[in-house]
C-alpha positions as CSV (number, residue, x, y, z in Angstrom):
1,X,-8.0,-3.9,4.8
2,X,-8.4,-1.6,7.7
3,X,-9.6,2.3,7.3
4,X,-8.9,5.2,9.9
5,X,-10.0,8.2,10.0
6,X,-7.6,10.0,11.9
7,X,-9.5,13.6,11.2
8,X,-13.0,14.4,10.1
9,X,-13.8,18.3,10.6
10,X,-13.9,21.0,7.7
11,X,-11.9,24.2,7.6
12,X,-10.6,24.3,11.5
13,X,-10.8,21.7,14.9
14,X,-13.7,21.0,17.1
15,X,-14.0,19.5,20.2
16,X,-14.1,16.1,19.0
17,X,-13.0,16.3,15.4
18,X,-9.4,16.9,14.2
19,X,-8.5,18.0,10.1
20,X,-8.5,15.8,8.1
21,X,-6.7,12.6,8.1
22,X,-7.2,8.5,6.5
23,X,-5.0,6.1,6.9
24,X,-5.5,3.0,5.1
25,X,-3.8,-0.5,6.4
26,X,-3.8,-3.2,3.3
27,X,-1.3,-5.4,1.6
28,X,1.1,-5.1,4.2
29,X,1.5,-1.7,3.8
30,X,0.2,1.9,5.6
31,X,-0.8,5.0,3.5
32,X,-2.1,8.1,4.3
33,X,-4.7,10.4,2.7
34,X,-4.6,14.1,3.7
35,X,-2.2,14.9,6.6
36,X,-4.6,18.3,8.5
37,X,-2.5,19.5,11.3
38,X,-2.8,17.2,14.1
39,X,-2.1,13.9,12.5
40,X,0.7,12.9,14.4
41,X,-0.9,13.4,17.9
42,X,-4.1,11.1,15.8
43,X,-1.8,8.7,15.0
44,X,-0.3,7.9,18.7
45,X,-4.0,7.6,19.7
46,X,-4.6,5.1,17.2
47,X,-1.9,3.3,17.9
48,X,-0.2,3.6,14.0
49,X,3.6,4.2,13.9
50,X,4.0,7.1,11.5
51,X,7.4,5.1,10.7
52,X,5.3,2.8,9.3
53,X,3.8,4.9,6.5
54,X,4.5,4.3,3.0
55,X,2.8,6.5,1.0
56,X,0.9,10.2,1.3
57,X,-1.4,11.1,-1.1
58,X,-2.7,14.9,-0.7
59,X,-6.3,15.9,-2.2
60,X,-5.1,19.5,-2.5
61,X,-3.4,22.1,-0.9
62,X,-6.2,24.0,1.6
63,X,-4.7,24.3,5.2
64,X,-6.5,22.0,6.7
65,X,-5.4,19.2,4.7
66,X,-1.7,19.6,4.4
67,X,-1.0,21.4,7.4
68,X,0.3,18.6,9.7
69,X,2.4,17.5,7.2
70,X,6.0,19.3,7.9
71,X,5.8,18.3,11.2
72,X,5.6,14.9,10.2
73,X,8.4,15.0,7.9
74,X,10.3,16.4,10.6
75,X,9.4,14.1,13.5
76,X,10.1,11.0,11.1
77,X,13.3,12.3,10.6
78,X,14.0,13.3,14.4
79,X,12.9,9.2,14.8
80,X,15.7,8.3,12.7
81,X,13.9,6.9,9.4
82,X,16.1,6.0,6.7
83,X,13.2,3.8,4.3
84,X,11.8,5.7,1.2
85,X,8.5,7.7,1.3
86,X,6.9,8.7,-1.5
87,X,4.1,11.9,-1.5
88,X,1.7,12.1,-4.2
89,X,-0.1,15.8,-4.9
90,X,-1.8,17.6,-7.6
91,X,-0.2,20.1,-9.3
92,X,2.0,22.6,-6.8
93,X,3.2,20.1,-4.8
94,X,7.0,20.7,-5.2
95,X,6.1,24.1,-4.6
96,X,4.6,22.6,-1.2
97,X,8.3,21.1,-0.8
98,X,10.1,23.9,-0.9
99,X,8.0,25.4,1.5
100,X,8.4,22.8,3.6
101,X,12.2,22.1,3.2
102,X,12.6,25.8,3.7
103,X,10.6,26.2,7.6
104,X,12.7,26.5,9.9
105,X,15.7,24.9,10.7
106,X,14.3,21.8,8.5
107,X,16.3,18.5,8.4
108,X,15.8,16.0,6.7
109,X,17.6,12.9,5.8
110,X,15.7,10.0,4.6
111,X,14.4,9.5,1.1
112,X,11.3,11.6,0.0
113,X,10.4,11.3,-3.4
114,X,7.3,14.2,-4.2
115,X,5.1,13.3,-7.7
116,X,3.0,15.9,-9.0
117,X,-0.2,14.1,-10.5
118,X,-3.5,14.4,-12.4
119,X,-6.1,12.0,-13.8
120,X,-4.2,9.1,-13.6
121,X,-3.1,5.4,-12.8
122,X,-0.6,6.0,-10.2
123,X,0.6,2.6,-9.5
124,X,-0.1,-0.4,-10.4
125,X,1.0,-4.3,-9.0
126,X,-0.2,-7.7,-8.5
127,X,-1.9,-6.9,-5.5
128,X,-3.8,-3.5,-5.9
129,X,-4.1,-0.3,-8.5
130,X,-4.1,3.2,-7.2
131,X,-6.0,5.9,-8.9
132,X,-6.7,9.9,-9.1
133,X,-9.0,12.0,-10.8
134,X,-9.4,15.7,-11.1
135,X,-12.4,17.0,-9.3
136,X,-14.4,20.3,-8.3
137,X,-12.8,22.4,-6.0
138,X,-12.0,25.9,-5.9
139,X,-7.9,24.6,-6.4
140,X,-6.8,22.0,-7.9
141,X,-7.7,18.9,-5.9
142,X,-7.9,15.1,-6.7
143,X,-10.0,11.9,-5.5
144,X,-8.5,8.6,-4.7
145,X,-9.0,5.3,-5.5
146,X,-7.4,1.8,-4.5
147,X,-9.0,-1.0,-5.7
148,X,-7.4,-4.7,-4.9
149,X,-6.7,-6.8,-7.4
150,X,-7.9,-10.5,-6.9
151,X,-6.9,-13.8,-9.2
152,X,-8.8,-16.1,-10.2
153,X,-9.3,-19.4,-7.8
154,X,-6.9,-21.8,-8.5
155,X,-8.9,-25.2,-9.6
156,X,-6.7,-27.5,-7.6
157,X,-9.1,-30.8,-8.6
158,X,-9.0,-29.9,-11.7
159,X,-5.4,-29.6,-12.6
160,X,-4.7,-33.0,-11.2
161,X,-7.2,-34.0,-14.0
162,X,-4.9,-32.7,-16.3
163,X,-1.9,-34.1,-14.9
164,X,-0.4,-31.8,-13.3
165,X,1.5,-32.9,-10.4
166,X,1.1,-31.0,-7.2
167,X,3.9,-28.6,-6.7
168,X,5.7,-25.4,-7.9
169,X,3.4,-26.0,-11.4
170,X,0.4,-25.1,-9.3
171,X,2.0,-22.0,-8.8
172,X,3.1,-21.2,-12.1
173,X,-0.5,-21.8,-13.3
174,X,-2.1,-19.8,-10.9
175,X,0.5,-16.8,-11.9
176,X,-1.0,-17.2,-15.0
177,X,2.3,-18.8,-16.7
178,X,2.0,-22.1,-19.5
179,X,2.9,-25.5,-17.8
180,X,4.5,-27.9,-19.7
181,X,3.6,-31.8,-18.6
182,X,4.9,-35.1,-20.5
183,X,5.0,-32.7,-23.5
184,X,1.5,-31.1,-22.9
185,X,1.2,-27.6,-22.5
186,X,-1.4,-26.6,-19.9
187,X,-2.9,-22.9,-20.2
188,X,-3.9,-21.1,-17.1
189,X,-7.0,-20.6,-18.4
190,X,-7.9,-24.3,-18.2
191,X,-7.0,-24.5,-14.7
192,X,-8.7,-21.3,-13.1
193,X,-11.9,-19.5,-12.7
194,X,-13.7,-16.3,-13.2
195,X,-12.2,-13.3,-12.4
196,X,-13.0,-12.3,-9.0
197,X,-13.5,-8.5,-8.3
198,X,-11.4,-7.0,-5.2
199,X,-12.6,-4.4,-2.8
200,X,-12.0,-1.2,-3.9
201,X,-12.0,2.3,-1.5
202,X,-12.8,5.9,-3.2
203,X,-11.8,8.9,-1.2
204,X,-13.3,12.1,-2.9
205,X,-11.3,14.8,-1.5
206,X,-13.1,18.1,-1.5
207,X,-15.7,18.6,-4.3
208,X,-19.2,19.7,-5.3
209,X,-20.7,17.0,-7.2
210,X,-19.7,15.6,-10.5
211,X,-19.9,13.7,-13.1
212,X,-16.1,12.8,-12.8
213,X,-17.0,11.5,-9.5
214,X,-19.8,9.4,-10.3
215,X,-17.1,7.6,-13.1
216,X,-14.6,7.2,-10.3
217,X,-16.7,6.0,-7.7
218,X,-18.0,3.2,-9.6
219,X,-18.7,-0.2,-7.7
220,X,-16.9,1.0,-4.5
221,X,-16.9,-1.3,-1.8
222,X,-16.6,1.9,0.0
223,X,-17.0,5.5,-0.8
224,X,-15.9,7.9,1.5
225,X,-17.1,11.3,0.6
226,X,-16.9,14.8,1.5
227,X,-20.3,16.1,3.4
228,X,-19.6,19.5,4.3
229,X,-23.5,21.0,4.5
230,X,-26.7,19.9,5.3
231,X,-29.3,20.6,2.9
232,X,-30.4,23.4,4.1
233,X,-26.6,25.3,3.3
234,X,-26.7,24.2,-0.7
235,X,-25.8,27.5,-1.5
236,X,-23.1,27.8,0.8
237,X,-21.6,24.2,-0.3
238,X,-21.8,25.4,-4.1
239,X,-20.3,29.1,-3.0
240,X,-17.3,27.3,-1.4
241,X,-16.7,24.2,-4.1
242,X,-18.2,21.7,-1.1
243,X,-21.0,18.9,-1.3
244,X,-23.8,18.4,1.2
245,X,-25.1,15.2,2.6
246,X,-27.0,14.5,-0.2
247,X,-25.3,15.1,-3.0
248,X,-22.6,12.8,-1.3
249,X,-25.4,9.9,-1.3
250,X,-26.5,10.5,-4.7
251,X,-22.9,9.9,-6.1
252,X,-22.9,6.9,-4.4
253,X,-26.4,5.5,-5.3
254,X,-25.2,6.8,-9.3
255,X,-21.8,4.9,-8.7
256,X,-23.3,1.4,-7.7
257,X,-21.4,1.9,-4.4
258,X,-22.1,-0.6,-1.4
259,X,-21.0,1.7,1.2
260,X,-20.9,5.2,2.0
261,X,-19.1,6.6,4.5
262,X,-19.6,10.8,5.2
263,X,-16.4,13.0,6.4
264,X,-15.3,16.6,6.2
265,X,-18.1,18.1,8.3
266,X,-18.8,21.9,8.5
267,X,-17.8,23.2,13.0
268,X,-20.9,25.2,12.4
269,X,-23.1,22.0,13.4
270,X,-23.0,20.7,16.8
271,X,-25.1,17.4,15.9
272,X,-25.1,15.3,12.7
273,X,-28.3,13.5,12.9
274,X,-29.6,15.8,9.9
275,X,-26.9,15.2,7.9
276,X,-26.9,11.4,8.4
277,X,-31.0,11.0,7.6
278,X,-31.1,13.4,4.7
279,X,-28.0,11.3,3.1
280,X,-30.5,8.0,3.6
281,X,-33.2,9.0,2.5
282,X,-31.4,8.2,-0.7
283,X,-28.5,6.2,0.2
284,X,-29.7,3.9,2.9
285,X,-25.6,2.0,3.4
286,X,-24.3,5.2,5.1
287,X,-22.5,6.5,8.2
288,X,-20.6,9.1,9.5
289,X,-17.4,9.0,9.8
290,X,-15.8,9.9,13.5
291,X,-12.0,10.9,15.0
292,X,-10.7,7.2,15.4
293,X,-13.2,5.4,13.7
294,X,-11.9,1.8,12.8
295,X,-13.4,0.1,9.7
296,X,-12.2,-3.8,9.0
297,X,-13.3,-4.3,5.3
């Protein structure tokens, strides 16, 4: 798993931090969380084909999260795409494409399939399940989570024991499908072991803290969190629906996460030393997320 972060400002640019933007690279695909305006000229300097892209999933419908996003419809199509991509949104979002199908001299003419959402399992496979969860903003807005799903190791010694001959039966087994040998049936169960827990990635969105988060969250491998204030501006991040520093590190710490990684930063700061100690002081595994920042996992 690799994690981008193609944009990490609040509200409007800075020098040296676009809207927000994530792209995640696992299990041989390319999503994309939040799409600020911006994101294409983000993605040519990280070097990921927007053609490659898969899956959006929008936290909510604030400019500078959804902004970039007809223009990377459009240049898509301009590129000639013709493979499927499928948007996911909270509530409004076919409003959104309307809008968007409706600027301009739009043209579009690959597949785009647009799913309104709530709390909910939004896909599930062998490899990985997708979640959101309503949060606390000042519009509807949802959190993210993919978590991977590992099997069990395959006890190869041990299925020999039982006889069963190395080959497609190994495979079958490990699928967690009954083997049948010299009129024996062999169960999955006798042949594997534990359950092995995957990594799993939580992207909050924009949202004061809650107890809806902390649920979410829980044993992240990696929480990536909205940190809009420094301490010092609680009452601007609870007038505007926004979390500081350390309300980000407390939903970690009360979420069991490992990491925490800090985004969505206010352009009224010029450094973010502040916000980085004040979120350690309770959540020591946490850094701040930059334009282009790379994370292997």
């Amino acid at each position: 798993m690799e994690i981008i972060f193609l944009g990490t400002s609040s509200a409007v640019h800075s020098y040296t931090r676009n809207h927000p933007a994530i792209i995640l690279k696992a299990f041989g695909e390319v999503m994309l969380f939040d799409c600020g305006e911006g994101t294409q000229k983000q993605l040519i300097y990280a070097k990921v084909s927007p053609m490659k892209i898969s899956k959006i999933f929008i936290s909510h419908y604030h400019g500078d999260h959804i902004l970039g996003l007809p223009g990377l419809l459009q240049s898509m199509n301009f590129r000639g795409r013709e493979t499927k991509l499928t948007i996911y949104g909270p509530k409004g979002l076919n409003a959104l494409k309307d809008t968007i199908f409706n600027l301009g001299y739009c043209k579009i003419d690959f597949p785009i399939e647009f799913i309104e959402i709530g709390t909910e399992t939004i896909e599930s496979c062998e490899e990985y399940t997708i979640k959101s969860q309503n949060v606390n903003h000042q519009v509807p807005c949802l959190a993210y989570s993919i978590e991977e799903l590992k099997k069990p190791r395959f006890l190869r010694e041990k299925a020999i024991e039982l006889g069963v001959p190395v080959g497609p039966a190994f495979k079958k087994l490990h699928n967690g499908e009954e083997v049948e040998i010299d009129g024996k049936i062999i169960k999955p169960k006798q042949v594997l072991g534990p359950a092995r827990k995957g990594n799993k990635i939580t992207y909050s969105g924009d949202t004061t803290p809650c107890e809806e988060m902390i649920e979410f969250a829980k044993d992240s491998t990696v929480l990536i969190h909205e940190s809009t204030y420094k301490n010092e501006d609680a009452d601007k991040a609870e007038d505007n629906f926004h979390s500081t520093s350390s309300d980000a590190a407390r939903i970690a710490k009360q979420s069991n996460s490992n990491q925490l990684i800090l985004t969505h930063f206010s352009t009224r700061y010029t450094t973010f030393d502040d916000l980085l100690n004040e979120a350690k002081e309770i959540f020591e595994n946490t850094q701040l997320a930059k334009d282009l920042m790379k994370i292997e996992i």
